[in-house]
N, C-alpha and C positions, 0 to 999 in steps of 0.2 A: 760471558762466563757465568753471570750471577743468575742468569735466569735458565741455563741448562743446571744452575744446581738446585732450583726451586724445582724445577721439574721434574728432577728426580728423585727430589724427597719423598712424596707420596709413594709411589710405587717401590720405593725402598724399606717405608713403614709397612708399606702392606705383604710386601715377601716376607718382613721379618713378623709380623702378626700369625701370617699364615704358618710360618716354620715353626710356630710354637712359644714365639717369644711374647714373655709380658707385653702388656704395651706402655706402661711404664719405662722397661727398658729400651723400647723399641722406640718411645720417642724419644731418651737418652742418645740412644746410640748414633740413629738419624741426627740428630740436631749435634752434637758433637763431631760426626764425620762431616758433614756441612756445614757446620763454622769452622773445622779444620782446613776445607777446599776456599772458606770465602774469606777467613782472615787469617789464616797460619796458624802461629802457634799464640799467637794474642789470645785467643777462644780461653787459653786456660785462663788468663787473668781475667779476662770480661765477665767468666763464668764464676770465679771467686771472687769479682765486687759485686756481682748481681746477688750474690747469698751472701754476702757479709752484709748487704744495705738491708739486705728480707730480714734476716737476723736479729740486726741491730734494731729495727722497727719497735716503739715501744710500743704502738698499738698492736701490732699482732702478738706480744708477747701474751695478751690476755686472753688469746685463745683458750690454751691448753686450760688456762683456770673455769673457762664458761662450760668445755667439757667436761670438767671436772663436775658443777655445778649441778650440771643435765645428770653425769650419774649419780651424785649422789642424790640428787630429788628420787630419780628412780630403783634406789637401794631403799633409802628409807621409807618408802614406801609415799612420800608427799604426793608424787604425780600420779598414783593410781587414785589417792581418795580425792583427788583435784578432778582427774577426770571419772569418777564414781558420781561425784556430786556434780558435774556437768551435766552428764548424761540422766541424773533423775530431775534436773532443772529444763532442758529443752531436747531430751530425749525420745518424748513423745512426739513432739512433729513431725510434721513426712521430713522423712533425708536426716532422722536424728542423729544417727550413728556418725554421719557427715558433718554433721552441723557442729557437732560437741567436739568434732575434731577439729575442724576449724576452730572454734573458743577456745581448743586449749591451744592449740597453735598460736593463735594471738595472743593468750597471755606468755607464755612462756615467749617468743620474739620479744615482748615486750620488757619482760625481766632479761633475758640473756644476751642479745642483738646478736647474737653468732648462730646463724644458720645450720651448721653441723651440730650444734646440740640441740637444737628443736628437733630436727628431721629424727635425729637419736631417739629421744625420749616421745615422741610419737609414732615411732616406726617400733617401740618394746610396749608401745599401751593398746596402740586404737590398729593398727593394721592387720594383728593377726585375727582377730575380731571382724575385721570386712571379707566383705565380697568381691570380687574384681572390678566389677560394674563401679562399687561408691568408692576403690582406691584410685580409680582415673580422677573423681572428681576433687578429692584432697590432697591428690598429689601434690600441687601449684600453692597449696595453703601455707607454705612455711615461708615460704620466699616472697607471697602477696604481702604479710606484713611487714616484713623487712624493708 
């Protein structure tokens, strides 16, 4: 039984992708009808300690503050003259544009440790700025320091 409902998972996410649905709720929806087939009605409590423990987590509570952080660097204007002064420091090199994104990458990983406000505050300085060709090569740069 447990592995006809593995196997229908997929192909149940992908109808409802296809029909239109988020895929956020699509793999809501999936993953609650199949832990309704594989454990009953237990799913709602597994699924209410599995957010209560996320929750509760004091390390993840300091997310939302390192987001916080990423914008406001990027309101007051700190992360543009952070990467203004990158880019006349090793700017000039072949791949500058790349390079000064990476350094600011790494400093900011290294003040904030939360991956989603680097990628943030690097995705409103240095990407609208590149070409396609140099955003392949900084893509992987926020997650290499981490």
């Amino acid at each position: 039984m447990d592995s006809t409902i593995a196997s229908l998972m997929f192909p149940g996410l992908f109808l409802l992708i296809f029909l239109g649905v988020p895929v956020a709720f699509s793999l809501v929806i999936v993953s609650l009808i199949s832990g309704w087939f594989a454990f009953g009605p237990m799913i709602f409590q597994q699924l209410y300690g599995s957010i209560y423990s996320a929750s509760s987590n004091y390390v993840l509570s300091s997310i939302p503050l390192f987001i916080l952080m990423g914008a406001i660097l990027e309101k007051s204007g700190i992360a543009k003259n952070l990467f203004d002064a990158i880019q006349m420091w090793i700017g000039r090199l072949p791949g500058g544009l790349a390079l000064t994104t990476i350094a600011m990458a790494a400093i900011f990983a290294a003040a904030s440790g939360v991956v989603g406000a680097v990628e943030i505050m690097i995705g409103l300085m240095a990407i609208p700025a590149m070409t396609p060709s140099v955003r392949m090569s900084v893509a992987p740069s926020d997650t290499l320091f981490l």
